[in-house]
NUFINU-627142 format. One record per atom (N, C-alpha, C): residue number from 0; residue in three letters; atom name; x, z, y. Coordinates in steps of 0.1 Angstrom, whole numbers, plus 2048, in hexadecimal, padded with zeros to 3 digits. Layout:
pos=NUM code=ALA site=CA px=X pz=Z py=Y
...
END
This chain:
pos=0 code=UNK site=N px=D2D pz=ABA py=553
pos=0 code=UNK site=CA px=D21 pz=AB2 py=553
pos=0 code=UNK site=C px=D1E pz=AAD py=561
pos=1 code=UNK site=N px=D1B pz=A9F py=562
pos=1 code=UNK site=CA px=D18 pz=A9A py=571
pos=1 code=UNK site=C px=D0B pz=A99 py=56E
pos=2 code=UNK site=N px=D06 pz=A9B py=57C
pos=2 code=UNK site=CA px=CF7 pz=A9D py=584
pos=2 code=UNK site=C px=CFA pz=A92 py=58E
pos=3 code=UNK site=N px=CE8 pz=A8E py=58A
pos=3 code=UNK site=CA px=CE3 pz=A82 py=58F
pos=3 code=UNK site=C px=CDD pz=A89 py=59A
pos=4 code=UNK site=N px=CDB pz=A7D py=5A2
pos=4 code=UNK site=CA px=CD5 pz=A7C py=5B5
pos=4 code=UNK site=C px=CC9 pz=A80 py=5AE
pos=5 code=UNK site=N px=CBF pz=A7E py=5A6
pos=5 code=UNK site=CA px=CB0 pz=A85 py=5A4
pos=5 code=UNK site=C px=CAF pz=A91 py=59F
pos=6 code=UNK site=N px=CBC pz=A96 py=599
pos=6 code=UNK site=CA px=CBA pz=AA5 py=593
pos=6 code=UNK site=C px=CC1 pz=AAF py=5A0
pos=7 code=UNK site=N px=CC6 pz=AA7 py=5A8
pos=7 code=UNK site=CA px=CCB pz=AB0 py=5B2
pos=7 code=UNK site=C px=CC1 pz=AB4 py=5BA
pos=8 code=UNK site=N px=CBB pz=AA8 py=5BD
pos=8 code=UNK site=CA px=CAD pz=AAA py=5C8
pos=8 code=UNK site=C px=C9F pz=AB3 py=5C2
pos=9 code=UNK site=N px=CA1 pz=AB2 py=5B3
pos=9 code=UNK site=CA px=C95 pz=ABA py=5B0
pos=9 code=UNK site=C px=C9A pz=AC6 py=5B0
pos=10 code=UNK site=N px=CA7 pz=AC7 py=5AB
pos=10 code=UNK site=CA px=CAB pz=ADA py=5AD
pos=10 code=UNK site=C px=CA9 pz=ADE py=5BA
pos=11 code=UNK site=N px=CAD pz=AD5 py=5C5
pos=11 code=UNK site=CA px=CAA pz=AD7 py=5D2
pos=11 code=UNK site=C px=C9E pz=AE1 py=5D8
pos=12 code=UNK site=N px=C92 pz=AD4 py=5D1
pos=12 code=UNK site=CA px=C84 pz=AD7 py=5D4
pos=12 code=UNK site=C px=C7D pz=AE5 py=5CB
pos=13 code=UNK site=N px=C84 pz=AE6 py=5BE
pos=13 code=UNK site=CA px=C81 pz=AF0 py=5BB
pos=13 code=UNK site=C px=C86 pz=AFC py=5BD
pos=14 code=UNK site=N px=C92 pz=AFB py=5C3
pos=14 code=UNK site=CA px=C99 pz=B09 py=5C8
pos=14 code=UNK site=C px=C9B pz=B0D py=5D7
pos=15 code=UNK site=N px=C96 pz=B05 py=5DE
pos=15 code=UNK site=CA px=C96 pz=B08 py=5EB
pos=15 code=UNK site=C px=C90 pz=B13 py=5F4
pos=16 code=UNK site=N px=C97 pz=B1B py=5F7
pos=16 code=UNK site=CA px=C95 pz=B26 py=5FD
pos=16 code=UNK site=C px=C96 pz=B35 py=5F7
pos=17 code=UNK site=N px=C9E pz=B30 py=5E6
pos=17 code=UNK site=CA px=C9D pz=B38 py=5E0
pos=17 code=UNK site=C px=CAC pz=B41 py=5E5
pos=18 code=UNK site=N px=CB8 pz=B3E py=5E7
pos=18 code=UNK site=CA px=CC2 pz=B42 py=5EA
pos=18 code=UNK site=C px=CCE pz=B3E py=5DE
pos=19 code=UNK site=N px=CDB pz=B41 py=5E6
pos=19 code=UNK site=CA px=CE3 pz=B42 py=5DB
pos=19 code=UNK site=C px=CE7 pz=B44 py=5CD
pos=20 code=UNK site=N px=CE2 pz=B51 py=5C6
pos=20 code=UNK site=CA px=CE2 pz=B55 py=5BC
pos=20 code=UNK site=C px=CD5 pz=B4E py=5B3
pos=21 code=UNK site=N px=CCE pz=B48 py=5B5
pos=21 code=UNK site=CA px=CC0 pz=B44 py=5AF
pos=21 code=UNK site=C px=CC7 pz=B30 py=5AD
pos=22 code=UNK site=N px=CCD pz=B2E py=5BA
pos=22 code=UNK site=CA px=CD3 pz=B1F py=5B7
pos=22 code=UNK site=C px=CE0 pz=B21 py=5B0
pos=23 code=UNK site=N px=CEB pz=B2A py=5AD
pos=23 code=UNK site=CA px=CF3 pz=B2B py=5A2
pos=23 code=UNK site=C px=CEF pz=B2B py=597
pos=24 code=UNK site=N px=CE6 pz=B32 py=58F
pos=24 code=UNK site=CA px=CE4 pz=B38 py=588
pos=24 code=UNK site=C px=CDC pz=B27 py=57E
pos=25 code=UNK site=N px=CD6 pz=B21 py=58A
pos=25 code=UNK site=CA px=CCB pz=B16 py=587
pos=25 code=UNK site=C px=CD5 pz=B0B py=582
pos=26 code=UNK site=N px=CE0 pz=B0C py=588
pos=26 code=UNK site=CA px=CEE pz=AFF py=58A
pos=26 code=UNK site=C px=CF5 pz=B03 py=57D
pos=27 code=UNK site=N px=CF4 pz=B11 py=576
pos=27 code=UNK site=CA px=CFE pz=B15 py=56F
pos=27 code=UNK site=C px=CF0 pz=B11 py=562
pos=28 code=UNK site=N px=CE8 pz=B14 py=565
pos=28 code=UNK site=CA px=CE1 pz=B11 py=557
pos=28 code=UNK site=C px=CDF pz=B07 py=553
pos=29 code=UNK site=N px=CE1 pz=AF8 py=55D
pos=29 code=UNK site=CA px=CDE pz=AEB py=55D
pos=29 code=UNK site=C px=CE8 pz=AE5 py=55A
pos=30 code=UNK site=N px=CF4 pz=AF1 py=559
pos=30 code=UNK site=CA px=D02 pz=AE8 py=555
pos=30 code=UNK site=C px=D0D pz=AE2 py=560
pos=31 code=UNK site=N px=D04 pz=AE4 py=569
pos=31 code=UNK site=CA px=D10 pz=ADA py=573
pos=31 code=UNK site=C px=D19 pz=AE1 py=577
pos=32 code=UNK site=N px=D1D pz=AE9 py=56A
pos=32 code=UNK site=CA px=D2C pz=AF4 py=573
pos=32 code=UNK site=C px=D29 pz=B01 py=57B
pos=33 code=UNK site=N px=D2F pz=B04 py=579
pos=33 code=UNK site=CA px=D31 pz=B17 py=579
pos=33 code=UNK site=C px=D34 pz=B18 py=586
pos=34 code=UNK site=N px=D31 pz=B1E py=592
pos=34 code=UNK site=CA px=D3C pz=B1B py=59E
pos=34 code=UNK site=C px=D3F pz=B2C py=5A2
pos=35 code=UNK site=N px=D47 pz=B34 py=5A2
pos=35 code=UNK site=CA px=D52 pz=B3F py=5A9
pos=35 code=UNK site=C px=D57 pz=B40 py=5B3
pos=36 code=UNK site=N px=D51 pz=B4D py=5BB
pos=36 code=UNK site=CA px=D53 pz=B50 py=5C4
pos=36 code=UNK site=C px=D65 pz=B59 py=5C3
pos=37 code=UNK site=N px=D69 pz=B59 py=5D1
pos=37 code=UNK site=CA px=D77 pz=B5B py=5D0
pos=37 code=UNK site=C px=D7D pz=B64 py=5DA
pos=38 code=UNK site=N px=D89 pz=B6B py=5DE
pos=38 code=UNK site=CA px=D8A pz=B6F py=5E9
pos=38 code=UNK site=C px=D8B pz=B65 py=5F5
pos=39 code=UNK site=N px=D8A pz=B67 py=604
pos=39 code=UNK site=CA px=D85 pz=B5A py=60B
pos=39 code=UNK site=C px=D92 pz=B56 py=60F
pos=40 code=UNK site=N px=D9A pz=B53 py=609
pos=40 code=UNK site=CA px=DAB pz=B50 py=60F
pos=40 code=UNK site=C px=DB3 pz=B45 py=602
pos=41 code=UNK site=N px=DB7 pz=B38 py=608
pos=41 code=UNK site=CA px=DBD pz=B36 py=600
pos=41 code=UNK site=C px=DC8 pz=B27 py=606
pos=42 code=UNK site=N px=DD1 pz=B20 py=605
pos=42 code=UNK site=CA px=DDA pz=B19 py=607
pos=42 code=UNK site=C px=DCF pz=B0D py=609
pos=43 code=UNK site=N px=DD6 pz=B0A py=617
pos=43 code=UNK site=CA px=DD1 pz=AFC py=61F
pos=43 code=UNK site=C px=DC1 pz=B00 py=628
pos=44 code=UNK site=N px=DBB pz=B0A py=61E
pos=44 code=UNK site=CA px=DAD pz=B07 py=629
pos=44 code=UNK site=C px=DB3 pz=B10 py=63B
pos=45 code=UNK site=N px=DA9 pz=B0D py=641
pos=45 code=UNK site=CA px=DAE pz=B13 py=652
pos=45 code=UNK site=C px=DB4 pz=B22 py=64F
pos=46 code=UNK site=N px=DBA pz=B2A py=654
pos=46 code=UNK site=CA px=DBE pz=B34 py=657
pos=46 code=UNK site=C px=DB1 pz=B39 py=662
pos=47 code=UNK site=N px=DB5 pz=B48 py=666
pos=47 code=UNK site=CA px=DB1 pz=B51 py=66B
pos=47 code=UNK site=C px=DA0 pz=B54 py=66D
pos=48 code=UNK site=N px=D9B pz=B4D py=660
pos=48 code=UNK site=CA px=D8A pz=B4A py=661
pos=48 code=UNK site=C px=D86 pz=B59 py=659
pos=49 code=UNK site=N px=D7F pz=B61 py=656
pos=49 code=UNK site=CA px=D78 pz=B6D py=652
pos=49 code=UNK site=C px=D69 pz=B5F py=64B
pos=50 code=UNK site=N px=D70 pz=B5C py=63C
pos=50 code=UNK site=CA px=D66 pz=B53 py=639
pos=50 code=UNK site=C px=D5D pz=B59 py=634
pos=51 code=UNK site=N px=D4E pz=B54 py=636
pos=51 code=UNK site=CA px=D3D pz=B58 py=632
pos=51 code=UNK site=C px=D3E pz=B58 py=625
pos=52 code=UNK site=N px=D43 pz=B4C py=61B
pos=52 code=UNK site=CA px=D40 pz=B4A py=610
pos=52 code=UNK site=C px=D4C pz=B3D py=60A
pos=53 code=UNK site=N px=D53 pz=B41 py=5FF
pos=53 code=UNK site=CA px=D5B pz=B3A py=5FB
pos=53 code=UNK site=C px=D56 pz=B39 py=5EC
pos=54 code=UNK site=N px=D53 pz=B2B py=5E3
pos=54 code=UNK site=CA px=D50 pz=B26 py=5D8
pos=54 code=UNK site=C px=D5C pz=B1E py=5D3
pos=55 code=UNK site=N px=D5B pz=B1D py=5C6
pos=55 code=UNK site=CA px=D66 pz=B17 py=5C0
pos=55 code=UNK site=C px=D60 pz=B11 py=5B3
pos=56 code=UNK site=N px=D65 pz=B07 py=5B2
pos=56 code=UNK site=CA px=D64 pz=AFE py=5A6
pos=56 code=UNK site=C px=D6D pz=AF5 py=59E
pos=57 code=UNK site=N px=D6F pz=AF1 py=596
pos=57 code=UNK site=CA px=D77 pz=AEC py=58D
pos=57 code=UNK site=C px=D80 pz=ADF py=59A
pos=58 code=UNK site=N px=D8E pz=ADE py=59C
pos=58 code=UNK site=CA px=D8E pz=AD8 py=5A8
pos=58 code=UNK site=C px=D8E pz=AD9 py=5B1
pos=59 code=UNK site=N px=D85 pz=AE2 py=5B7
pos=59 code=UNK site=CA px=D82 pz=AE3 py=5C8
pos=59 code=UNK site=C px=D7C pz=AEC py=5C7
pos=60 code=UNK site=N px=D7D pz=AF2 py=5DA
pos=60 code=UNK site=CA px=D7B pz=B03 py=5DD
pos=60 code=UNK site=C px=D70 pz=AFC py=5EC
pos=61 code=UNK site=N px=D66 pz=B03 py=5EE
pos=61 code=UNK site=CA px=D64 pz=B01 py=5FB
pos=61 code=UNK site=C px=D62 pz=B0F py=5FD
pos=62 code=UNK site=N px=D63 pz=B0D py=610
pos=62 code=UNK site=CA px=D63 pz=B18 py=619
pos=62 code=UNK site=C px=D58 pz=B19 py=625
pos=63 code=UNK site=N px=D51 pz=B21 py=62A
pos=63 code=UNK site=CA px=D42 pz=B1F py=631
pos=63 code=UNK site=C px=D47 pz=B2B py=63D
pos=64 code=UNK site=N px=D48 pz=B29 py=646
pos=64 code=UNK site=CA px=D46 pz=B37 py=650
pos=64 code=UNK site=C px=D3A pz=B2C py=65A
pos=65 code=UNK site=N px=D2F pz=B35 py=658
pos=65 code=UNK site=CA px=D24 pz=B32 py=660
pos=65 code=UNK site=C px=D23 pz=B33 py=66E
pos=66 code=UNK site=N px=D2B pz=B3C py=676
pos=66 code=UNK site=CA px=D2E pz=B3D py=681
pos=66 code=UNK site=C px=D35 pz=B34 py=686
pos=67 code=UNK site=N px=D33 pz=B28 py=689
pos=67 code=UNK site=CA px=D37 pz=B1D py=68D
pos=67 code=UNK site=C px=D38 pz=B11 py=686
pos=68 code=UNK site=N px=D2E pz=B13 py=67B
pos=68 code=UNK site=CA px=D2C pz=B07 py=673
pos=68 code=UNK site=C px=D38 pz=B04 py=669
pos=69 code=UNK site=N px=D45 pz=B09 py=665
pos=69 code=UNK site=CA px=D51 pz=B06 py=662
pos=69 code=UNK site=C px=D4F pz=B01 py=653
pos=70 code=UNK site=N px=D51 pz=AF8 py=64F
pos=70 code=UNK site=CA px=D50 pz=AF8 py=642
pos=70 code=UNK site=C px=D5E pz=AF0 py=63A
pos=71 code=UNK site=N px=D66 pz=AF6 py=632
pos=71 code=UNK site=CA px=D70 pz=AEE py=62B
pos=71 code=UNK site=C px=D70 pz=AEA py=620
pos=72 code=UNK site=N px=D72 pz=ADF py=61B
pos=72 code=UNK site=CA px=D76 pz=ADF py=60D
pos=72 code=UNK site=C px=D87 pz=AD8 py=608
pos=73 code=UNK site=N px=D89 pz=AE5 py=5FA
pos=73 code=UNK site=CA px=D9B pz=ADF py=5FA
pos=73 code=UNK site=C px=D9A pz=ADC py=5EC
pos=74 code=UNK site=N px=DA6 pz=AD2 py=5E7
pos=74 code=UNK site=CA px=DA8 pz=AD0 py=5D9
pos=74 code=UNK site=C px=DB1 pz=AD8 py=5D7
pos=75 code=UNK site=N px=DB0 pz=ADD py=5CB
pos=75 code=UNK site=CA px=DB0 pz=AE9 py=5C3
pos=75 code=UNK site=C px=DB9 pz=AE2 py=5B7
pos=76 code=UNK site=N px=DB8 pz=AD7 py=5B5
pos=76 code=UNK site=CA px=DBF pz=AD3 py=5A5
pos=76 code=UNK site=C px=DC9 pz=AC4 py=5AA
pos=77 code=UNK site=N px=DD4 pz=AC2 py=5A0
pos=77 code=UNK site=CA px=DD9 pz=AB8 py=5A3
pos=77 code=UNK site=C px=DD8 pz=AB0 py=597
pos=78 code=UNK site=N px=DC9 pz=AAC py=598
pos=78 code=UNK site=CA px=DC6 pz=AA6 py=58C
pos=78 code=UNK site=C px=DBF pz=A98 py=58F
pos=79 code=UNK site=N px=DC5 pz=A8E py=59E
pos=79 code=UNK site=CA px=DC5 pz=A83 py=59E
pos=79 code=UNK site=C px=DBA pz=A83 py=5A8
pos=80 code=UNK site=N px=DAD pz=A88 py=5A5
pos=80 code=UNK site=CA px=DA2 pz=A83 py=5AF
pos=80 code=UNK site=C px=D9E pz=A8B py=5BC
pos=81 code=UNK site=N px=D96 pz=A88 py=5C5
pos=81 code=UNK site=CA px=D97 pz=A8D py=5D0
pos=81 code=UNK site=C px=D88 pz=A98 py=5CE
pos=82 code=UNK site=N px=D8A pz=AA2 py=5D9
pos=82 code=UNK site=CA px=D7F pz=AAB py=5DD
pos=82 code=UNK site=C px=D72 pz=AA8 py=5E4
pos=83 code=UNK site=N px=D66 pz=AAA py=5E2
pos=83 code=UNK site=CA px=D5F pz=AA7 py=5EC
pos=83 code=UNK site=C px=D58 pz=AB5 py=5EF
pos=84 code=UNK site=N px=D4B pz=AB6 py=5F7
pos=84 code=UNK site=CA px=D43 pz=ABC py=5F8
pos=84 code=UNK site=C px=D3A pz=AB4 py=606
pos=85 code=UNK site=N px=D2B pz=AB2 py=601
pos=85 code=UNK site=CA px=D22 pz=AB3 py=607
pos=85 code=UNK site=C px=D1A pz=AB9 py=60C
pos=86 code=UNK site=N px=D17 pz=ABE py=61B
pos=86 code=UNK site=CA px=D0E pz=AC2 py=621
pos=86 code=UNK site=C px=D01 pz=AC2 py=628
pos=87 code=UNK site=N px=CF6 pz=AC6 py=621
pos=87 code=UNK site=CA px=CEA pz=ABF py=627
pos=87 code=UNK site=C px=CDF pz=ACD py=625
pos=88 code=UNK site=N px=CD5 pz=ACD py=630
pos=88 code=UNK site=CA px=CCE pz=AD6 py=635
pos=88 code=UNK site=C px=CBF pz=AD7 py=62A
pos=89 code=UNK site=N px=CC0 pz=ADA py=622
pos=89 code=UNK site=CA px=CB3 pz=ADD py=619
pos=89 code=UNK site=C px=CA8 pz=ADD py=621
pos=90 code=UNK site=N px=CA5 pz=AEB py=62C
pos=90 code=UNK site=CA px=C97 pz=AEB py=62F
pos=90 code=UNK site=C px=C97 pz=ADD py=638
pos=91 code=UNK site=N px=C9C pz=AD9 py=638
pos=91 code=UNK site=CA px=C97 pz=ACC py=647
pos=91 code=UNK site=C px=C99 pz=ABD py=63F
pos=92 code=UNK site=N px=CA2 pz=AC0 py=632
pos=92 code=UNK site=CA px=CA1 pz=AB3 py=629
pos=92 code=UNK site=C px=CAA pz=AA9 py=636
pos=93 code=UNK site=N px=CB6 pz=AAD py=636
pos=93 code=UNK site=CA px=CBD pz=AA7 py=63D
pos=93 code=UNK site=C px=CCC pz=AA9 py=636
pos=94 code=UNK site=N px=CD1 pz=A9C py=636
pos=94 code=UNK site=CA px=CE1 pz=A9B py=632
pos=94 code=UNK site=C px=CEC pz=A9A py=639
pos=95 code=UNK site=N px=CF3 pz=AA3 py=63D
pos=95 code=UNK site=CA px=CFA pz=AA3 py=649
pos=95 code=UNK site=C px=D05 pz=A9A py=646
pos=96 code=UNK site=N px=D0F pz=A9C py=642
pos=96 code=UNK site=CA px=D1C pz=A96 py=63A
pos=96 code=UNK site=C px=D24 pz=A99 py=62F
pos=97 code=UNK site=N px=D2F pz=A93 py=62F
pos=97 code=UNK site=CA px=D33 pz=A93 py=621
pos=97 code=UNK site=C px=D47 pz=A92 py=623
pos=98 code=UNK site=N px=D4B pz=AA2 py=621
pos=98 code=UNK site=CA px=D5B pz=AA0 py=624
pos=98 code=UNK site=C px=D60 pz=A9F py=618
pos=99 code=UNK site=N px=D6A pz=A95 py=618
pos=99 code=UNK site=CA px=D74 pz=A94 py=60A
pos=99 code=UNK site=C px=D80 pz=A96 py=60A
pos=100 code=UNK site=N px=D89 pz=A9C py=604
pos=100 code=UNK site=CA px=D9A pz=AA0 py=606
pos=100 code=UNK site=C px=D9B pz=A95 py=5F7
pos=101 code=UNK site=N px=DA7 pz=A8E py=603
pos=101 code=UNK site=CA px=DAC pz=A84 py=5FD
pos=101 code=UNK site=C px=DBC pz=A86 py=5FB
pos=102 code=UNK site=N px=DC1 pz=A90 py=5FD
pos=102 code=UNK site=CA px=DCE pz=A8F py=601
pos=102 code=UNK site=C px=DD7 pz=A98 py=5F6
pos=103 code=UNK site=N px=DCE pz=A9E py=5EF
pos=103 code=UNK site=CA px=DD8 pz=AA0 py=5E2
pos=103 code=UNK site=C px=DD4 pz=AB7 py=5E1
pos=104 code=UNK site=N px=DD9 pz=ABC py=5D5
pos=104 code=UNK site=CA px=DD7 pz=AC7 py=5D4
pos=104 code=UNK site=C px=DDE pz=AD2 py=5E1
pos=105 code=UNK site=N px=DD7 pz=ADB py=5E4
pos=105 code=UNK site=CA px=DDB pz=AE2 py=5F2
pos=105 code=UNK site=C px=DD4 pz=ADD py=5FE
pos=106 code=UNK site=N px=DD1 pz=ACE py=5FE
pos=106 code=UNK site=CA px=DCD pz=ACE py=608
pos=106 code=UNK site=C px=DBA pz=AD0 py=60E
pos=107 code=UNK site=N px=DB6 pz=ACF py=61A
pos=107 code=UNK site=CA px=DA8 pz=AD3 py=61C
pos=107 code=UNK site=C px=DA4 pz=AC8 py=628
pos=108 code=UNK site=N px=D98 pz=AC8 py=629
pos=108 code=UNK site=CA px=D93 pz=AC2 py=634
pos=108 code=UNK site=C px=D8A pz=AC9 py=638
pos=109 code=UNK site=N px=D86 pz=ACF py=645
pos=109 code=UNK site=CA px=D7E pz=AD6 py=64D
pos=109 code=UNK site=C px=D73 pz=AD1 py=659
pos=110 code=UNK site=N px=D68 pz=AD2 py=65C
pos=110 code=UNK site=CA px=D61 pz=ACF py=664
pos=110 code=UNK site=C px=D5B pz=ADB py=66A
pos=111 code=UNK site=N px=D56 pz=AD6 py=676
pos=111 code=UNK site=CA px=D4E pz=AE5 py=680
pos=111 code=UNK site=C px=D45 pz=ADF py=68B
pos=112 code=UNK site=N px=D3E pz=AE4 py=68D
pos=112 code=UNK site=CA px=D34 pz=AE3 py=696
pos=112 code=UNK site=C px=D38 pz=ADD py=6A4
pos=113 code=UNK site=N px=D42 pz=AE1 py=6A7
pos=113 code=UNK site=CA px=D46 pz=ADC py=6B6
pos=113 code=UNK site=C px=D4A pz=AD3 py=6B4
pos=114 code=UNK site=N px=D4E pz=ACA py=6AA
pos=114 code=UNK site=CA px=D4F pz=ABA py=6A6
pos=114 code=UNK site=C px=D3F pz=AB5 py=6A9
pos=115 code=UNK site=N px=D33 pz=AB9 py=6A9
pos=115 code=UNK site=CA px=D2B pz=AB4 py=6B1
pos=115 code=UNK site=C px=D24 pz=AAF py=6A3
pos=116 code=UNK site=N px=D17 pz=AAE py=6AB
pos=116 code=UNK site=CA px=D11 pz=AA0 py=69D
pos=116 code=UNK site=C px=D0D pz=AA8 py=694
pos=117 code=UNK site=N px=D11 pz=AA3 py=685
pos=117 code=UNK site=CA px=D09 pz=AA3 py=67A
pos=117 code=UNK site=C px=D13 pz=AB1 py=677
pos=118 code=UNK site=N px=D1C pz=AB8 py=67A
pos=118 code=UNK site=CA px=D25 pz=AC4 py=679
pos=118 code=UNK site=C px=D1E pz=ACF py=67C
pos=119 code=UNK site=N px=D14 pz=ACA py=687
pos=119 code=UNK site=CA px=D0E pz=AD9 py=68D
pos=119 code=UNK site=C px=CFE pz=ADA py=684
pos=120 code=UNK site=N px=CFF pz=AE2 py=67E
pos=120 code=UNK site=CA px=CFA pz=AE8 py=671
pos=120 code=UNK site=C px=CEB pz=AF0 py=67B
pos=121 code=UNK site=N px=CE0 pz=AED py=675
pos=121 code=UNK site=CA px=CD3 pz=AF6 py=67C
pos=121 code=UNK site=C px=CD6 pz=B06 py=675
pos=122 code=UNK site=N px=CD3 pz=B08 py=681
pos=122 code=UNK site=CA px=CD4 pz=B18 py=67C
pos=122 code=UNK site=C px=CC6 pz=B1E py=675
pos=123 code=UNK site=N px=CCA pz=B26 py=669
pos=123 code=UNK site=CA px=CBD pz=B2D py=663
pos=123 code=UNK site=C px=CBA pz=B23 py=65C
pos=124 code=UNK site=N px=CC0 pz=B18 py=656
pos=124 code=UNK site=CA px=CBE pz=B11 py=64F
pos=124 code=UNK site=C px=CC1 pz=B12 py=640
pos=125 code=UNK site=N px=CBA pz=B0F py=639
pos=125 code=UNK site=CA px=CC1 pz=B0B py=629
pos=125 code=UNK site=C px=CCB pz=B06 py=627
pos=126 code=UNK site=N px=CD7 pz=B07 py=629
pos=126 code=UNK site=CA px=CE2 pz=AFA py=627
pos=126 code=UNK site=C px=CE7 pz=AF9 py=617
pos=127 code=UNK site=N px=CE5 pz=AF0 py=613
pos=127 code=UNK site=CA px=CED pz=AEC py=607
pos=127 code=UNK site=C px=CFD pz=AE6 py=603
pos=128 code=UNK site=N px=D00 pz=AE6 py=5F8
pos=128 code=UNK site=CA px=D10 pz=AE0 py=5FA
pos=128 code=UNK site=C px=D13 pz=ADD py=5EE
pos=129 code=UNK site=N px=D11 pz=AD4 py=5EC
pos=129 code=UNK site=CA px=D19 pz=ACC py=5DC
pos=129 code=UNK site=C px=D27 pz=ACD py=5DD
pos=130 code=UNK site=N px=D2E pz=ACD py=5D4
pos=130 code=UNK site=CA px=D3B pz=ACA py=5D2
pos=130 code=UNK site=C px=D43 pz=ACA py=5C6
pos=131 code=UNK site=N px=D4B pz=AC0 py=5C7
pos=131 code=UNK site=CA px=D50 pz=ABB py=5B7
pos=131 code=UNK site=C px=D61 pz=ABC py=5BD
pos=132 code=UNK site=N px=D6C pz=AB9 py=5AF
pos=132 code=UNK site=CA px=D77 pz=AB9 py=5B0
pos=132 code=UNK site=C px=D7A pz=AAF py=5A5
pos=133 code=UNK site=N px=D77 pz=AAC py=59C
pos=133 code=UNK site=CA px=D7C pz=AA6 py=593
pos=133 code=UNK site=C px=D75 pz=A95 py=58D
pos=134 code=UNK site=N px=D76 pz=A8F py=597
pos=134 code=UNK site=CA px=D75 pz=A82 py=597
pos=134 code=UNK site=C px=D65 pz=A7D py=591
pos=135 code=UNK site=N px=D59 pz=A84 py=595
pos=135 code=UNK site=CA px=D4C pz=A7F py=58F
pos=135 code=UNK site=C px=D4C pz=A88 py=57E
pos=136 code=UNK site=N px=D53 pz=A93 py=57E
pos=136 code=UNK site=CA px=D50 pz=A9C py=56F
pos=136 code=UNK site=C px=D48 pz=AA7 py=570
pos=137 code=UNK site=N px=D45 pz=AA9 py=57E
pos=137 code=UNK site=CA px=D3C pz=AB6 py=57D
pos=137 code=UNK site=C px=D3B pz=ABF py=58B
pos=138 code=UNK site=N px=D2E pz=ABD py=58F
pos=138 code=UNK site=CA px=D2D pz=AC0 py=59C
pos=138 code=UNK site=C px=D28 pz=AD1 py=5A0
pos=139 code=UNK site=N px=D2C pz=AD6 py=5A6
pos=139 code=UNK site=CA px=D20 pz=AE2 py=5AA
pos=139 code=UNK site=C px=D19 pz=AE5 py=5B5
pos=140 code=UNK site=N px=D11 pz=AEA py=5B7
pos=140 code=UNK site=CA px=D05 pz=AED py=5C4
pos=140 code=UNK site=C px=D01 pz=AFA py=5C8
pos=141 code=UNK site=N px=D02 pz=AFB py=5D3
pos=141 code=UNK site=CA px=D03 pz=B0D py=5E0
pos=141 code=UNK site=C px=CFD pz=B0A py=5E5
pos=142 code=UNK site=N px=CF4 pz=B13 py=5EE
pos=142 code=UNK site=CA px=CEF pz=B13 py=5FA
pos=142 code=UNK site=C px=CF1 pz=B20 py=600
pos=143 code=UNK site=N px=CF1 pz=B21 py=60A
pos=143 code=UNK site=CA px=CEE pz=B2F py=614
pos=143 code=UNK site=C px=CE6 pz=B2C py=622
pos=144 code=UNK site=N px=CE2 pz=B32 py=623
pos=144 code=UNK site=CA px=CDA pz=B31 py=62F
pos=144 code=UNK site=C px=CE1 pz=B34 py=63E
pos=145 code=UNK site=N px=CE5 pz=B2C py=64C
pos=145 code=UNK site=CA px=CEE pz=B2C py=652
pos=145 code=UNK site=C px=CE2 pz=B2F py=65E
pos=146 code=UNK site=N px=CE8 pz=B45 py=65E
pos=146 code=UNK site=CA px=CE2 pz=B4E py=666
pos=146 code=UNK site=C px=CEC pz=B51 py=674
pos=147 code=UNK site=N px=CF8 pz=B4F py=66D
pos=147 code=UNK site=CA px=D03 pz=B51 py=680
pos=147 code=UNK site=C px=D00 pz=B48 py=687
END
């Protein structure tokens, strides 16, 4: 099931500050896909990271180590379309960016804070993270709160 820009922003508003488990549970009952957590290790994302939190979804896996802002996302399927995941700051109602792997199954694209800018992530913030894998069929939504 695909989710609309106004059903994302009201889950937003109604679940903000709630945590992780309260925005899966909200995502899973609204349909937009199930998302599974994993061990934090898997082909193409960076090596030697001790990752915070690793999700997965139909398509695509993303990866979060908070201590330094690190965020990855990799395609997962070789099923033609590319990966995204968006990142944007709930409590401050800010949209940071938006990385896509375009380059086929295995591969990942990674951003971090010392790239400057819209990478360096407020700390103690709400951060949110959409992310899809299968070409506009079904998105899902995380947040954690970025305490390192």
């Amino acid at each position: 099931m695909q989710r609309t820009t106004s059903t994302a922003s009201a889950m937003r508003s109604r679940l903000r500050g709630r945590g992780t488990v309260a925005l899966v549970a909200a995502v899973a009952a609204a349909g937009l896909g199930m998302v599974t957590a994993t061990p934090a290790s898997a082909a193409g994302a960076p090596t030697g990271i001790n990752w915070d939190h690793v999700w997965n979804g139909t398509g695509v896996r993303v990866y979060v180590e908070e201590y330094g802002d690190i965020i990855s996302v990799c395609d997962t399927s070789a099923n033609g379309h590319s990966a995204f995941v968006t990142v944007d700051d709930w409590d401050l109602n800010i949209s940071h960016y938006k990385a896509t792997v375009s380059t086929g199954k295995g591969t990942c694209v990674t951003h971090r804070a010392s790239q400057g800018g819209k990478y360096n992530l407020h700390e103690y913030s709400n951060i949110g993270l959409t992310f899809e894998g299968q070409g506009g069929q079904g998105s899902y939504a995380v947040n954690f709160i970025n305490d390192h």
